[in-house]
Every structure is written in C-alpha cells, then in structure tokens.
N, C-alpha and C positions, 0 to 999 in steps of 0.2 A: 391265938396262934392257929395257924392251922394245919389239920391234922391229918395224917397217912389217906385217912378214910374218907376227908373233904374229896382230897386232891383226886384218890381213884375213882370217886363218883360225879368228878367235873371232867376224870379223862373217859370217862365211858358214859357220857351225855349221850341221850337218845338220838337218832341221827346222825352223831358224828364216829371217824373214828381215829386213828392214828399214823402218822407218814411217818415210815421208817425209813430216815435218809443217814443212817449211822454207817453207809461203811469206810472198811478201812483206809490208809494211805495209798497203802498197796491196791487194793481192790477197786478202789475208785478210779484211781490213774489206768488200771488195767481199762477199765469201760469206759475213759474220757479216750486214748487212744483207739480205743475198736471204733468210737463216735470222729477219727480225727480233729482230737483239741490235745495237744501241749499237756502234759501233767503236769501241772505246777503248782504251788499252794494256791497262788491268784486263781487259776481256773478252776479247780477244786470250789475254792470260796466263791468265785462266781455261779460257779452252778446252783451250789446251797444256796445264795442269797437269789437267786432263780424263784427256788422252790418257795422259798418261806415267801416273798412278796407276789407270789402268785395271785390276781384278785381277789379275793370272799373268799381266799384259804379258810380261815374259822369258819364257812357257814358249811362244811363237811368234816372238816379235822381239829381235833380239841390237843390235840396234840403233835409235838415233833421229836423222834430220836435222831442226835445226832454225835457223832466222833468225836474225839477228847480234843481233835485239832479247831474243828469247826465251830465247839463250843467259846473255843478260845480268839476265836476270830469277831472280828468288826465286818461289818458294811464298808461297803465302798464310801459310803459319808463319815465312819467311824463307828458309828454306832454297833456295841456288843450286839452278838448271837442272841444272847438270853436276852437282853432287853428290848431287841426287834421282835422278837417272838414274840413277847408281854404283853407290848404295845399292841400287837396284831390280834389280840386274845386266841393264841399257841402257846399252850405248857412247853416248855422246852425241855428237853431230857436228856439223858448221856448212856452211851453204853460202854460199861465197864470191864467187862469182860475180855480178858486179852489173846481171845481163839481156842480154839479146840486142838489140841495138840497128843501126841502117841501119846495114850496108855499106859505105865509100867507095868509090865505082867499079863497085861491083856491084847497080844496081835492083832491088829488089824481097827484095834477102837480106839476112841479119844474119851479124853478127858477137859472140861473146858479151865481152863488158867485163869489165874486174877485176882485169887485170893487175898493174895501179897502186898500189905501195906495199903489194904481196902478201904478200912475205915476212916484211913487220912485223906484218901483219895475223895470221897464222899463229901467228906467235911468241905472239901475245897470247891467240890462243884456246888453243894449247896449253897458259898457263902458266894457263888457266883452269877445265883438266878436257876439253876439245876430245881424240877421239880419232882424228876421221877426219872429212875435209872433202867436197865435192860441188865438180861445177862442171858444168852444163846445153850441149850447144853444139847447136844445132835446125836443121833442114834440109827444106825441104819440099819435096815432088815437083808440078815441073807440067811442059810441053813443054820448057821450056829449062831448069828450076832442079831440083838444086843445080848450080851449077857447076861446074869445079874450083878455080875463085879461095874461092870459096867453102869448096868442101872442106877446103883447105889454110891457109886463114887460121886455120878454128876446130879443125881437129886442130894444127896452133902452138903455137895458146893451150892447148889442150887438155892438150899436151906441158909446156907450162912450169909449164903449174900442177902439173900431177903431182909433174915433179921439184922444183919448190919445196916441196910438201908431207913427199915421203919427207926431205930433208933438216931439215925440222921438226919432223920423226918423228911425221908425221901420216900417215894411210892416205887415199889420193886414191880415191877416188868417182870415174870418168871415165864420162859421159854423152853419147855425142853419140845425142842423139831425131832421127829419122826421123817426124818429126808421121805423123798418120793423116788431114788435112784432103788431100781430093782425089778424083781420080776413078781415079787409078792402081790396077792390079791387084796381085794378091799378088808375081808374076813378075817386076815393075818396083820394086817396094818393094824385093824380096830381093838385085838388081842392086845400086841405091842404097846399101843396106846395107853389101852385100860392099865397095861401093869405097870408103865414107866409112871402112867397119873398117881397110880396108889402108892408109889414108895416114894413120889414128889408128894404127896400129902403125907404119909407118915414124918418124912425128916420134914415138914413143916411146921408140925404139930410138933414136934422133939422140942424145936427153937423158940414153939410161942409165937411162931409169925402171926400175926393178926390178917388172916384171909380175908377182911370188912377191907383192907390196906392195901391189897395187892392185884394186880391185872394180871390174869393168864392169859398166855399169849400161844398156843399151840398150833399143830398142824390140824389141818383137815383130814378125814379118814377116807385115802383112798386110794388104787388099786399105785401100786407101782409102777411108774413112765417106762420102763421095759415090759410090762407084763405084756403077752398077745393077746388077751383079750379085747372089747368093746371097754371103751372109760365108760366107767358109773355114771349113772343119770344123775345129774343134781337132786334129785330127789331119793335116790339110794347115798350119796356123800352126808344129804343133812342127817336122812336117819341114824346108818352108823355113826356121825360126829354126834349125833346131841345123847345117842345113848352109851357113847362112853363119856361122856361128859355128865352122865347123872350121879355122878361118883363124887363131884364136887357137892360138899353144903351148900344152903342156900346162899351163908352171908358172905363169899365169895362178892369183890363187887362186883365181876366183870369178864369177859371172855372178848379176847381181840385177836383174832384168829391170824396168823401169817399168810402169805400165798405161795411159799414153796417152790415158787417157781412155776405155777400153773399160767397159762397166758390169764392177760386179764378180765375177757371175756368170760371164763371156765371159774375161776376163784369168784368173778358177782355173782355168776348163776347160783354157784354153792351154797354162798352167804347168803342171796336172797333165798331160796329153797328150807334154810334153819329157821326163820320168820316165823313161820308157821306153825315150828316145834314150841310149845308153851315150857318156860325156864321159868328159875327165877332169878337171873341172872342176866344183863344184857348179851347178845352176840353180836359183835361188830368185828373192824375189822384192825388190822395196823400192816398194811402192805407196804411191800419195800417195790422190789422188783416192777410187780403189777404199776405202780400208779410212775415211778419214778424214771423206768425207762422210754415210756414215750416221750415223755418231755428232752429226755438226752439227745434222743435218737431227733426232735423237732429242730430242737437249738443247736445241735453240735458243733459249741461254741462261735458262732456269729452273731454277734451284739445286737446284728436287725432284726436276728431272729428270737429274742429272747421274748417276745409276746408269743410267738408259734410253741413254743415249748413252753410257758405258762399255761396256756391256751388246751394243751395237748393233756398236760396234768389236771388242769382242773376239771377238765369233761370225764379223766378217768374217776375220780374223787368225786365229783356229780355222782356216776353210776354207782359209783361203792354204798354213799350215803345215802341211796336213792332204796338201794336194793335193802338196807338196815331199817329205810324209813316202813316200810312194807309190813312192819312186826305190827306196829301200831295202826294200820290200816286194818291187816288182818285183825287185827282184837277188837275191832270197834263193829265189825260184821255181827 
C-alpha cells in the first residue's frame, strides 16, 4: 500500500510542482465572467478539463488541487477527474476546507470551517481516486491582527485536518497564508510568519501528524502590496522566506510555496532566488492564480481558443519548473 510519505515525496519530485485549480463555485464563476464565459457547471468543467489536458502537464506538475464539484466531474468523453489525472501521471487532490469565515470573539479575523463531518468526507474522496487534500487557514497583518486567539484556533484546525487525512491515507496540504494585503514591511511579515509556523508545528506534534506525510504550503516573506516602499529584491524575499522556514525539521517532505497573488513574473523570480538557499527540504511551488489565469484570460471560453490557453499555461508551468530546476544546477557548481 502506499503510504502518506510515498505520496508527499512523489508530490514534491524535483522539478515539478503543484497547480492549484481548487476554487470555489462561487469564485470560479466570478473569474469565468470577468473573462466573459457563461458560469455554468459545463464551462466550469471545461476550463478544468483545459487545464489538466494541457500538453506535458506532468513534465512540471506532479500534481493537481481541485474543488469537491470538479473532483466529481467527467471529461467531456466521460472520463472521471481522478482518473484523467492518473492516466496523465497528475496526483489529483481535493480541497476540503469550506472557507474562512468570522471569528467568534475575535473582530475583524477568521477562522477557516470544515471540520464537520471530515472524516467521512475524506473516506469518500479517497475511495474516489483523491490522493492528497488542502486545507487554506489566512491571517492578515495590521496594528493588532493576527492575534494569538487567532493563531491558535486555525493552526487547531489545521492540526486535526492533517491528522485526519494521514489516517485516510491522504497526504495533507497544510497552508496557513499570511495574505499580502497591508502596509507591513518584509521584517513584520517574516515575525508573523515565524510565529504562526511555530504554533502550526506545536499543534502538529500535539496530533502526531507525521511531517515525512505532509506538504507545507506557505506564503512567501514579503513586504505588504500597500506598503510605499520599493518591493524586495528576489533575493532579500528568499532570504527572509528560507530563514523562517528554518524552524521546520529536516523530515518535513516538502515546501510548495503559494503565489499570493504576486504577478507571475515576481512569485518565479522569488522561487528561483530560494535555489540557492541549501534546505533540506524541497522548495517548489503550488500556484493558483500565477499559472491559471493566463490560460483563462487566453481561452475565455472559445473552443478555437482552448490550445492558446493551454499554451498560455504551460509556458507559465515551464518557468516555475524551470526556476525549481535551478536548485540542482546550482549544487552541482
């Protein structure tokens, strides 16, 4: 059989990294109209089936996150989600998490939902081709936020979904995003950071999650998209990201960094710039945003155009896995 710790060292294969096409109903149909196409399950499903048959997707992406809808869907030939991805050598994955919602007791922060009847939910995606799940918990920096009520509620949650998944023998995706909304500096971000990692590894260790099992998925360390200052040089983002990342053990499998929302020029340079930093841990990447909306914005639902949107995606997923490939160059110097 195999095990949590196969699966995270097949999703964080040298070179490759992971396409985050999980959002939601709501949030997808928002971005199929800003692209004018119809939000409809069909066009929804067409997009996803866009993405996943995009050429040589495997020779950058060992994996795919995607929504409880999309999981659930066929190809346009019939063919399931999960077993298109299979076939394609793409771990396919789910994200379980049912959003970030108010706080009780805490103004102005969230708390991410999904707890609820988890373990069923798990069972069901794995008996359906599910290899490995997500779960989001977000934190935004302003004079008093995040808290520690805060910090500790959704590294919790954070912890139970993990360990619910490794016993499902699913590989857990653990995200807690430090957004990039604000005016805070790199130096305040990378604080943030360090203290949200360390109470997401204490309730880890509470649970016994097996870190050999699971992929971190974090923000990059960097100055706030309000701030007035100059943005960080790629090479001031790696150092702060790799030295709060020293906080993890070694047998962690894996580090697949989000993009926040950075364009996708700014999130390669980053990732390429970490290469250099010696871990012992892969750094790659699992971008959503970055790699998936050129392709929307290529195709915006025209059937002639659905090689231009393939097209569009795979040269961003080139450079991702271009900029990871770099680790291995640099060590061979």
């Amino acid at each position: 059989m195999t095990t949590t710790r196969q699966i995270a060292r097949q999703m964080t294969t040298f070179g490759k990294g992971i396409l985050a096409a999980d959002e939601s109903i709501g949030t997808m149909s928002s971005r199929l109209e800003g692209a004018g196409v119809n939000p409809t399950a069909q066009s929804r499903r067409d997009y996803r089936e866009l993405l996943v048959t995009a050429p040589d997707l495997a020779n950058g992406v060992s994996g795919i996150i995607l929504c409880d809808e999309t999981l659930n869907q066929a190809f346009a030939d019939g063919t399931p989600f999960p077993e298109a991805c299979r076939a394609r050598g793409i771990l396919p994955g789910i994200k379980v998490d049912t959003g970030a919602k108010p706080c009780p007791g805490l103004p102005g922060e969230t708390i991410t939902e999904g707890l609820d009847g988890l373990t069923d939910r798990l069972a069901g995606y794995a008996k359906i081709g599910a290899a490995f799940a997500k779960w989001r918990a977000v934190f935004t920096i302003t004079g008093d936020t995040p808290s520690r009520g805060a910090i500790v509620a959704n590294a919790s949650a954070l912890a139970r979904y993990a360990a619910a998944c490794q016993e499902a023998g699913l590989v857990p995706i653990v995200e807690p995003e430090v957004l990039m909304a604000g005016t805070h500096g790199i130096g305040q971000c990378a604080e943030v950071t360090a203290a949200i990692h360390q109470t997401v590894r204490e309730h880890l260790a509470l649970l016994n999650v097996d870190l050999a099992g699971i992929v971190l998925k974090p923000n990059m360390v960097t100055e706030g998209s309000e701030n007035p200052g100059p943005p960080s040089s790629p090479e001031e983002v790696a150092a702060a990201t790799v030295e709060v990342l020293r906080g993890w053990p070694g047998d962690l499998a894996g580090v697949a960094f989000l993009s926040g929302g950075q364009p996708p020029q700014r999130a390669t340079a980053n990732l390429a710039a970490m290469q250099s930093h010696d871990t012992p841990w892969p750094l790659t990447f699992s971008f959503g945003r970055a790699l998936v909306s050129p392709a929307l914005a290529a195709w915006h639902g025209d059937e002639e155009l659905v090689g231009d949107g393939q097209a569009a995606l795979s040269a961003h997923v080139a450079a991702s896995a271009a900029a990871v490939r770099l680790r291995g160059q640099l060590q061979s110097v």
